[in-house]
N, C-alpha and C positions, 0 to 999 in steps of 0.2 A: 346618256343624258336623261334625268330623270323626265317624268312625264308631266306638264300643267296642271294646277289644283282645280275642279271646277268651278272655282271662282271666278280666277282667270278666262278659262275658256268661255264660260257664260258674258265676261266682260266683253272679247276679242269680241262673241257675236253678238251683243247690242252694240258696241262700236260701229260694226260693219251693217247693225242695219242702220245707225243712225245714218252712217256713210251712203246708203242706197236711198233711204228719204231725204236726204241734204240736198240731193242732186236737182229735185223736184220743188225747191223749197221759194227758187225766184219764180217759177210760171206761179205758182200757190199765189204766190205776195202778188204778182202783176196780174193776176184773177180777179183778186178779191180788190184791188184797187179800183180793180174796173169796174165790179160789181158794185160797190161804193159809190162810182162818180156815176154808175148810171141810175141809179136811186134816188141819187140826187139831181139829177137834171129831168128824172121824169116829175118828182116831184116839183121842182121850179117849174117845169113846163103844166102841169096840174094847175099852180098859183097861177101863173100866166093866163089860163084859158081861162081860169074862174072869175080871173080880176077883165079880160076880156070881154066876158058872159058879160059882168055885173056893168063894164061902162053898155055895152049894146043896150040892156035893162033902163039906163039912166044914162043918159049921154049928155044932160045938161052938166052934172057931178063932172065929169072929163073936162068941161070944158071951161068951167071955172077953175080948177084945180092948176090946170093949166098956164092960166092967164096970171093967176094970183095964186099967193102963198097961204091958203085954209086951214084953218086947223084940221079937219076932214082927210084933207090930202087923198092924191091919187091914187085911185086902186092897183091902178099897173104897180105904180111906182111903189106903191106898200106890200105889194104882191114878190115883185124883184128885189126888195129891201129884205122881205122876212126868205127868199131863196139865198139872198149872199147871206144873210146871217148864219142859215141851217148850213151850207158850205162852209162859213169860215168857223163853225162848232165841228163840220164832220175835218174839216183841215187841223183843228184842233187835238180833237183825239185820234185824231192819225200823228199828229205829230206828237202827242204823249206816247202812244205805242210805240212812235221811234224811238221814243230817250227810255222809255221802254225796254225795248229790243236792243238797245247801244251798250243800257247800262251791264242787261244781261249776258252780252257778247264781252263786254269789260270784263264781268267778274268772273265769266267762262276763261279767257285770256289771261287773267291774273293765274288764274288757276293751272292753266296749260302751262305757263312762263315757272309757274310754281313746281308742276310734276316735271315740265324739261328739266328743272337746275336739280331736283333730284336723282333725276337719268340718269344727267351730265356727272353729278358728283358719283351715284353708282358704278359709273364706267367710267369715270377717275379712279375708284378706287379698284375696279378689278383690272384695268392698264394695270397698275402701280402691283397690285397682287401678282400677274402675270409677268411684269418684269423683272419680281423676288424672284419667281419659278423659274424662268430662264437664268437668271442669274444663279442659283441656286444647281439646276441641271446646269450650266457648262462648270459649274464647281465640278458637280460630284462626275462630268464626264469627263473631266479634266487629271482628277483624282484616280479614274477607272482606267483612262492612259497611263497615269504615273504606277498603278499599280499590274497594269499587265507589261508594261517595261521592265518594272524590278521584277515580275515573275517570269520575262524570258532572260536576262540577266543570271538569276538563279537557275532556270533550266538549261540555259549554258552553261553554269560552275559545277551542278550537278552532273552534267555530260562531261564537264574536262575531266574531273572527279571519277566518273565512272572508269574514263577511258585511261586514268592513271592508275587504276586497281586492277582495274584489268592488265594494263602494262606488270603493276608491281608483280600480279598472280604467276603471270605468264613466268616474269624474270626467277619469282619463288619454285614456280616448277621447274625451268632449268633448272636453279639451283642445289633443288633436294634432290634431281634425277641426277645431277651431276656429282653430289654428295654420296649416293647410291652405291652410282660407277665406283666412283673413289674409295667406298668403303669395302665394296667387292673385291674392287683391284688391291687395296691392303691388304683384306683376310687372305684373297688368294696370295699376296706375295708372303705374309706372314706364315702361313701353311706350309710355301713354300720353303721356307729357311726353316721353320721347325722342320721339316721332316729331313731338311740335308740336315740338320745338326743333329737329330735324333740319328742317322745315319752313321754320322763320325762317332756318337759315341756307340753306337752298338760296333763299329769297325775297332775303338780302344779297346771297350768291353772285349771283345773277340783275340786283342791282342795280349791283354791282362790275361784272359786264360790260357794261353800258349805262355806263358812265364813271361813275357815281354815287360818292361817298364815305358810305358806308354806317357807322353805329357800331354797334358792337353792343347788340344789349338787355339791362336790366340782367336779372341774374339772376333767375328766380323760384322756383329751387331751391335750398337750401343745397346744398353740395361739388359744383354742377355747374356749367361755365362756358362760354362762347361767346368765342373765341381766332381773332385773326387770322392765317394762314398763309399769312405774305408779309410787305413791309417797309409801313411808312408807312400802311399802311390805305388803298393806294390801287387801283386799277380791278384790278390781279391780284392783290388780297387774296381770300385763301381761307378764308372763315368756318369753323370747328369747332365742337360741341361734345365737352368733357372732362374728367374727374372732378378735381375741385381735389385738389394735393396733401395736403394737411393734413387729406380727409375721412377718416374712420374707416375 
């Protein structure tokens, strides 16, 4: 997660001190109210003594004012008239500084309501981004199943595979071991009947020279044959054998 720009960070702590002097912010206000009202009542209470002073001075002034309505009028009474007035001016701009302080909490408020629906929509829109991304991840893990399926699938056709080469190899090595045998056992039996037939004719041969008229034996091989080499079949015939034309 990347790290906060110091803009940020600078922001989080003036928030936080604003947060630490908010706390302090109603004794402040019921301080200074107080301070306020008692300003104002020492001062009324100044007018009082002074308007007191002046009827002690002149107590005839009191006593008319009193009885009858003078133009002059009461010192008391002009004394407590100019203290509620100086009260209902300090009630006055205390109460401007409310609509004051109301409006500035409004347009603070507008403002908060303002950067919430911002928030809200920012984290609408990364909900919405993060449930492409799951949506997205159970695709591709879905796909990441499907393909280690077909990849054990395949490493089983490859194993049946394997293990049918191996069968086949196995059956091919009998079979060329057995071909072998077979071809051994041929030349030997083959070896074998040339050399009886080579036999019989060196036994004709033998009897050709002794005057004998010898015939040949019949065959007992297919495509091999026993051939006189000489005329008439007589004492200088030379017995052979050799492969019939026509053999394969």
């Amino acid at each position: 997660m990347a790290e906060p720009s110091w803009q940020e960070v600078l922001r989080l702590r003036l928030a936080e001190r604003n947060e630490r002097e908010a706390v302090f912010g109603p004794f402040i206000e019921q301080y200074r109210r107080l301070a306020q009202q008692t300003k104002l009542l020492k001062e009324r209470n100044a007018s009082l003594l002074r308007a007191v002073s002046s009827v002690k001075t002149n107590p005839s002034a009191s006593t008319v004012l009193v009885t009858s309505t003078g133009e002059d009028g009461n010192p008391v009474q002009t004394a407590y008239i100019a203290s509620l007035e100086s009260q209902i001016s300090s009630l006055r701009d205390e109460l401007a500084t409310v609509y004051k302080t109301q409006s500035q909490n409004s347009q603070r408020l507008l403002s908060m309501n303002e950067t919430l629906r911002e928030k809200e929509e920012a984290i609408r829109i990364e909900v919405e981004n993060l449930r492409k991304s799951n949506d997205e991840l159970g695709g591709l893990r879905k796909k990441v199943d499907q393909h280690n399926e077909l990849m054990t699938e395949k490493d089983r056709t490859v194993q049946i595979l394997h293990d049918e080469i191996s069968t086949l190899q196995l059956e091919l090595g009998q079979i060329e071991e057995r071909n072998q045998t077979l071809s051994k056992d041929n030349a030997k039996l083959l070896q074998r009947w040339l050399d009886a037939k080579q036999t019989e004719a060196n036994k004709m041969n033998e009897l050709g020279k002794r005057g004998a008229s010898p015939q040949p034996p019949p065959s007992e091989n297919e495509g091999w044959s026993v051939v006189a080499n000489g005329q008439d079949g007589g004492s200088d015939t030379e017995w052979l054998i050799v492969e019939d034309e026509d053999n394969p």
